[in-house]
C-alpha atoms as one frame of an Amber mdcrd trajectory, in Angstrom:
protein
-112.844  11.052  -0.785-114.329  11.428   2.876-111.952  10.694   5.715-114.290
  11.042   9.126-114.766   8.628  11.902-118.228   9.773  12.359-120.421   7.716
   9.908-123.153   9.824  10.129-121.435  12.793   8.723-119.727  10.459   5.878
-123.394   8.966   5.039-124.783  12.594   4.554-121.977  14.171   2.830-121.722
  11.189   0.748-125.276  11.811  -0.625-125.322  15.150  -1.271-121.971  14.605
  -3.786-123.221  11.605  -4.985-126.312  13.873  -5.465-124.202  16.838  -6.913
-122.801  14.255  -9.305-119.259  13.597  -7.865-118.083   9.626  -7.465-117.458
   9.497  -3.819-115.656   6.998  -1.471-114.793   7.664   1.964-113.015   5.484
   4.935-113.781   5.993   8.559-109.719   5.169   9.117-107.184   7.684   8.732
-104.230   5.895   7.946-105.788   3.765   4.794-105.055   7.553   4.021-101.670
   6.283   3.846-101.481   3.350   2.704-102.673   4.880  -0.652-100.440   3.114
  -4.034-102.746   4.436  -6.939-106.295   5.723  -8.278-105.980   8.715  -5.442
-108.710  10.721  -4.895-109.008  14.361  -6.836-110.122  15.759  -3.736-109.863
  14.614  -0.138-112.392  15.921   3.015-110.025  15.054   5.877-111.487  15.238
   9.861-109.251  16.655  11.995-110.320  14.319  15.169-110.147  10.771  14.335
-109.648   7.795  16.561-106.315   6.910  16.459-105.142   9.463  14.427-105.133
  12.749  14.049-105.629  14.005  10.691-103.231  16.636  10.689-100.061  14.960
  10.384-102.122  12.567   8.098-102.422  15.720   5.923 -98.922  16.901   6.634
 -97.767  13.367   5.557 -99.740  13.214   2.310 -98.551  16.793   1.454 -94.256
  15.626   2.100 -94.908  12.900  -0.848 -94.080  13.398  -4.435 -97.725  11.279
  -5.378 -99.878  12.642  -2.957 -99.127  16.512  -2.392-101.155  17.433  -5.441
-104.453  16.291  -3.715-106.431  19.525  -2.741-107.454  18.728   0.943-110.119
  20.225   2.675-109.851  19.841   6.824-112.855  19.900   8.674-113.781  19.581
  12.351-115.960  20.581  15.252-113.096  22.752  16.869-113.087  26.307  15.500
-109.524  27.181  17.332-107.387  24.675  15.223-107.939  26.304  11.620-104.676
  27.963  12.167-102.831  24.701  12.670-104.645  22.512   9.940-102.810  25.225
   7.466-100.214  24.580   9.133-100.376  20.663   8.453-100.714  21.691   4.736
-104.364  22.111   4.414-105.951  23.687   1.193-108.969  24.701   3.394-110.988
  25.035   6.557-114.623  24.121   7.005-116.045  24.176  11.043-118.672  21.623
  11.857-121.363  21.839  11.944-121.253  23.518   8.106-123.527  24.382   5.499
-123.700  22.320   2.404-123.558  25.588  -0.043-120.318  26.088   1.760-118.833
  22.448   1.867-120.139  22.821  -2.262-118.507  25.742  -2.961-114.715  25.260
  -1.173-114.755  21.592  -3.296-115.938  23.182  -6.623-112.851  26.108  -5.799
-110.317  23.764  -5.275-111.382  21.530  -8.059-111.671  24.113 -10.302-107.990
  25.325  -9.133-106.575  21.777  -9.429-107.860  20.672 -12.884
């Protein structure tokens, strides 16, 4: 699952793992994050900035509950200074936009790997 506000950067990333053979989904709204009962994602791509929310404690939040702290969750943004606190907040990774695709590929396929 994609978590961005920028819909540009959800259409494109949504291609290339649709491309790459992953089922993708992806909400431009943080806390529908949250609101998450069942069918969670096996892997979530979580922006840091978001309007309205900021995905940190959205991470830190998922990673405090009993259903949702198993989700590997990969933070991304365009700020290069706040890797350090998305760890923090839980994170299972880092990626700085902009990225390259090989790398984006290669921190899912790790975590997936690690998680399955």
């Amino acid at each position: 699952m994609i978590a961005d506000d920028d819909p540009g950067i959800v259409d494109a990333v949504e291609i290339i793992l649709d491309f790459e053979g992953y089922e993708v989904s992806s909400t431009v709204n943080g806390s529908t994050l949250l609101d998450m009962q069942s069918e969670f994602p096996d892997l979530l791509l979580l922006d840091i900035w978001m309007s309205g929310s900021d995905g940190r404690d959205i991470c830190r939040e998922l990673k405090q509950r009993d259903n949702t702290k198993g989700i590997p969750i990969i933070m991304i943004s365009a700020s290069r200074d706040i890797e350090r606190s998305a760890y923090e907040a839980g994170a299972d990774d880092f990626l700085a936009k902009p990225f390259e695709i090989d790398d984006l590929l290669g921190k899912i396929k790790k975590l997936l790997d690690r998680h399955n």
